[in-house]
C-alpha positions in Angstrom: 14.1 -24.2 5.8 17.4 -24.8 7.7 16.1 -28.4 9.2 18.6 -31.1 8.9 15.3 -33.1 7.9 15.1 -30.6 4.6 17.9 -32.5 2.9 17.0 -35.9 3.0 12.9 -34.8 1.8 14.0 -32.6 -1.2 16.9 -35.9 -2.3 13.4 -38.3 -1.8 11.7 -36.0 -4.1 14.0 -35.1 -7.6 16.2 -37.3 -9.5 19.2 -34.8 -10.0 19.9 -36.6 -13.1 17.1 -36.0 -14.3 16.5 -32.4 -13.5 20.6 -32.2 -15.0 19.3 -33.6 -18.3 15.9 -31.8 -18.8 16.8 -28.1 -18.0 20.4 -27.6 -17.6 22.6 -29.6 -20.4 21.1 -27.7 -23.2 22.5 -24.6 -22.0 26.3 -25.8 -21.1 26.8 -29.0 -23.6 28.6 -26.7 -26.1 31.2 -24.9 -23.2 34.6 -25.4 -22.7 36.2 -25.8 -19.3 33.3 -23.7 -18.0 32.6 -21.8 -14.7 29.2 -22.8 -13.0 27.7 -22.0 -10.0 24.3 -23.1 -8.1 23.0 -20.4 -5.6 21.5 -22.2 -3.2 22.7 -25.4 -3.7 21.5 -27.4 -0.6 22.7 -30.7 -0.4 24.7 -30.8 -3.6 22.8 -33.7 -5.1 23.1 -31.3 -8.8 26.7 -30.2 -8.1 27.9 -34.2 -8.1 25.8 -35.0 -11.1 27.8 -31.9 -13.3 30.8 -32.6 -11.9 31.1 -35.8 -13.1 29.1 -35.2 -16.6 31.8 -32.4 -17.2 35.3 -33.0 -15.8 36.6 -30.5 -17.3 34.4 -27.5 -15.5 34.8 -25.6 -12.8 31.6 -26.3 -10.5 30.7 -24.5 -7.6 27.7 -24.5 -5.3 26.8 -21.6 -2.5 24.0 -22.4 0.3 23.4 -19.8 3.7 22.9 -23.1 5.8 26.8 -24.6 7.0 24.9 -28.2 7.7 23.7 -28.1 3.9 27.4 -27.2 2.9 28.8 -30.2 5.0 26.9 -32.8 3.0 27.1 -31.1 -0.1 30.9 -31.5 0.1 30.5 -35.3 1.6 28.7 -35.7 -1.8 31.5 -33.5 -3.7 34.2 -36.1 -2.0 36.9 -37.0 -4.5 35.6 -34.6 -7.3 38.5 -32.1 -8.0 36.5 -30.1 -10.0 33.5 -29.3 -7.4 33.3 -27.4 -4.1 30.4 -26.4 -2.0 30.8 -22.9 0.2 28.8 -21.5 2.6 27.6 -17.8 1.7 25.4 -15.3 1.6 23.0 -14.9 -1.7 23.2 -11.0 -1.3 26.8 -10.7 -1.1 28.7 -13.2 -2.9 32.3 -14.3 -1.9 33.4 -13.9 -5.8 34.7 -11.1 -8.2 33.0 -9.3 -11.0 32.4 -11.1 -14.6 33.3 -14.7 -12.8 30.9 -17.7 -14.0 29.9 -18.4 -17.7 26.5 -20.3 -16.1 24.6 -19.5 -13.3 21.3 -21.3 -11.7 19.1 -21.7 -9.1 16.0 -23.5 -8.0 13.8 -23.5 -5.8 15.4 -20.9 -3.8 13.9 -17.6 -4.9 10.6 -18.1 -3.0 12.2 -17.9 0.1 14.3 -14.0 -0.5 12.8 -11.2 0.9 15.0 -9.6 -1.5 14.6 -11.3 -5.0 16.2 -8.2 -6.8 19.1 -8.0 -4.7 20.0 -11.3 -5.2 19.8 -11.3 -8.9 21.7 -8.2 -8.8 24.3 -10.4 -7.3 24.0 -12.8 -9.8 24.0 -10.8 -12.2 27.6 -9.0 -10.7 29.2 -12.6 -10.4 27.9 -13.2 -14.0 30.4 -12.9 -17.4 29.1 -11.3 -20.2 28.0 -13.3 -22.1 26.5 -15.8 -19.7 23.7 -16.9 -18.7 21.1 -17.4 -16.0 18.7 -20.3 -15.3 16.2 -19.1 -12.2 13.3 -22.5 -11.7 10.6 -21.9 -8.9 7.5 -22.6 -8.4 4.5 -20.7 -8.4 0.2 -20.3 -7.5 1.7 -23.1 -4.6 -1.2 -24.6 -2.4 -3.8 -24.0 -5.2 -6.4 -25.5 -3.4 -10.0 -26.9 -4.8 -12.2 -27.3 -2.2 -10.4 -23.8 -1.1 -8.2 -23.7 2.1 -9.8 -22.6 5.2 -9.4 -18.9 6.3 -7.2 -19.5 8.8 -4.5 -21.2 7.0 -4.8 -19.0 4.0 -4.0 -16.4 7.1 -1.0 -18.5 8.2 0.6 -18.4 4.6 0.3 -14.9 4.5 1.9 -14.0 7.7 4.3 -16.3 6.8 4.9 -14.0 3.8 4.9 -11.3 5.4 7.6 -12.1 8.6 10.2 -14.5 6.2 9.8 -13.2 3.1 8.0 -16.5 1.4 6.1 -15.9 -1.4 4.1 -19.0 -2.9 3.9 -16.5 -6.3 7.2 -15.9 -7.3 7.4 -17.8 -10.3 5.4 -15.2 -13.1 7.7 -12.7 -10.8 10.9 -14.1 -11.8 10.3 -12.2 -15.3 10.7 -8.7 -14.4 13.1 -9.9 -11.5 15.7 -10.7 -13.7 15.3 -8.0 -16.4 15.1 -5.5 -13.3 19.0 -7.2 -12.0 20.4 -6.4 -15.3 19.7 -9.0 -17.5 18.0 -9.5 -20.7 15.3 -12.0 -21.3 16.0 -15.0 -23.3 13.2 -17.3 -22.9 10.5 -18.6 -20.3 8.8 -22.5 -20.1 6.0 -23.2 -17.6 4.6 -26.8 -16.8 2.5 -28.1 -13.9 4.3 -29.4 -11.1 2.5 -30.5 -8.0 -0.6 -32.5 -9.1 -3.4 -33.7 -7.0 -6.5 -35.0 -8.2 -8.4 -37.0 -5.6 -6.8 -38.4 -2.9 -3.2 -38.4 -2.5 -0.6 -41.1 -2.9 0.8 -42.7 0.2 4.4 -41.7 -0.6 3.6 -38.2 -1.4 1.8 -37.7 1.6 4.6 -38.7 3.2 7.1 -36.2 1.9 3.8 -33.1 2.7 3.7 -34.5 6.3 7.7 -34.2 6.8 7.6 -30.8 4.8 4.3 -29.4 7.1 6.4 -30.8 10.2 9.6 -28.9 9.0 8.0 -25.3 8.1 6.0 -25.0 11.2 8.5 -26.9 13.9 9.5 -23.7 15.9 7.8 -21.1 14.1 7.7 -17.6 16.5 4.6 -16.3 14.8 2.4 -19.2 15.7 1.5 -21.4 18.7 2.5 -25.4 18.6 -1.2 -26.1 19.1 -1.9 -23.6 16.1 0.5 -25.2 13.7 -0.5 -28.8 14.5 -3.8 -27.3 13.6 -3.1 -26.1 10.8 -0.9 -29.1 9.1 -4.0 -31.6 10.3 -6.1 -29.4 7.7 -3.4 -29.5 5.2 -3.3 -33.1 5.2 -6.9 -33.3 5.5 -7.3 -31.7 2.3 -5.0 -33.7 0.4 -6.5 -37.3 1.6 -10.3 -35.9 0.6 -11.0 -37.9 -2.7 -12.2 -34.3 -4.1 -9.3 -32.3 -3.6 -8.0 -31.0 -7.0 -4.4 -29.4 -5.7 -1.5 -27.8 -7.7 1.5 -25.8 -8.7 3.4 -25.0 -11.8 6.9 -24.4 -12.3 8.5 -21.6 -14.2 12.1 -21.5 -16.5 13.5 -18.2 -17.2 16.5 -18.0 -19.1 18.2 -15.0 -19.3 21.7 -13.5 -20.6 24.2 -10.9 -19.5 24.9 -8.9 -22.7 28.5 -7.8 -23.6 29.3 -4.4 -23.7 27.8 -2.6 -26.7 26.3 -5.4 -28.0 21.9 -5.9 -28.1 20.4 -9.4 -27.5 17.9 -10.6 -29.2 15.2 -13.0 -28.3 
């Protein structure tokens, strides 16, 4: 969603310490002077949390959208060791065997091309590396069930950009299928709804609704203002039960001649 409103919802939303702490430290505490890269990087709110936890790495972020880059590298300001570039996913602008750590979140759900792109990452990868991919999956799991024509909606919207609301049990066989082999896999919930929804998160729905339907070609403006009232709808009924759960594959690029095992 290249919106310059994007940016500022998904900061409201995590605490990139946080997210730093929980899934990422674990995997890069014991490197030295380490390569990283985040694909897809977006505002760079994770890129200035590393780069000051680890000085002595080499951080770099890559995003397709140049207004994402911008900020990122406002954020990066005065941090040597971090640098934001705009690039494509499918074809990276680094050599073979380059980054001892590679993640991403949140960005695989919107690739037509999931294999592709971990293909690429795998490419950009050393051996003996590693790669974190975090997205979401089952996404507007509703209970009372969506009406047909938004479930219709979603699905087009699949169908023309490539979204897919599933991708998370996919990201298994998307990365063994790029090259790499399977190190390990966490799933927890992660959007929770159980009656009517908070005032702030409905806030941050309502600015994400606006942002994926402002200007969309496959639908009329009267159709998508239809269609986020019955989103919202649904998440102020004091019945709705709504969720999604996020998945954490791990995986590792194996050295030449050498087996990895789980």
């Amino acid at each position: 969603m290249d919106d310059p409103r994007e940016a500022g919802r998904l900061e409201k939303k995590v605490n990139g310490s946080e997210v730093v702490d929980k899934y990422l430290r674990k995997h890069i505490d014991d490197l030295q002077g380490a390569k990283v890269l985040e694909a897809g990087c977006g505002p760079g709110v994770f890129l200035r949390v590393l780069a000051n936890l680890y000085p002595g790495f080499s951080i770099t972020g890559v995003d397709i959208s140049g207004h994402r880059i911008e900020q990122a590298n406002l954020k990066l300001s005065g941090l040597k060791n971090a640098v934001a570039i705009q690039a494509d996913i499918y074809k990276l602008p680094f050599p073979d065997d380059h980054f001892d750590f590679i993640y991403s979140r949140f960005l695989f759900e919107y690739l037509q091309y999931p294999v592709a792109a971990a293909k690429e990452l795998y490419r950009v990868c050393k051996p003996g590396g590693k790669l974190l991919l975090q997205d979401l999956d089952s996404q507007f799991t509703f209970y009372p069930e969506l009406g047909a024509q938004l479930k219709n909606m979603l699905q087009i919207l699949k169908q023309r950009t490539g979204f897919d609301p599933d991708i998370g049990r996919k990201l298994f066989s998307v990365g063994k299928l790029a090259g790499f082999s399977f190190a390990d896999i966490e799933s927890e919930m992660y959007h929770k709804v159980m009656g009517q929804i908070d005032e702030f998160n409905l806030g941050l729905w309502n600015l994400k609704l606006d942002i994926a339907l402002n200007g969309t070609s496959f639908i009329s403006a009267e159709q998508a203002g239809k269609l986020k009232a019955e989103m919202l709808r649904s998440l102020l009924d004091e019945n709705t039960v709504m969720f999604s759960n996020l998945f954490t594959l791990t995986y590792k690029k194996c050295r030449p001649g050498s087996a990895f095992v789980n």
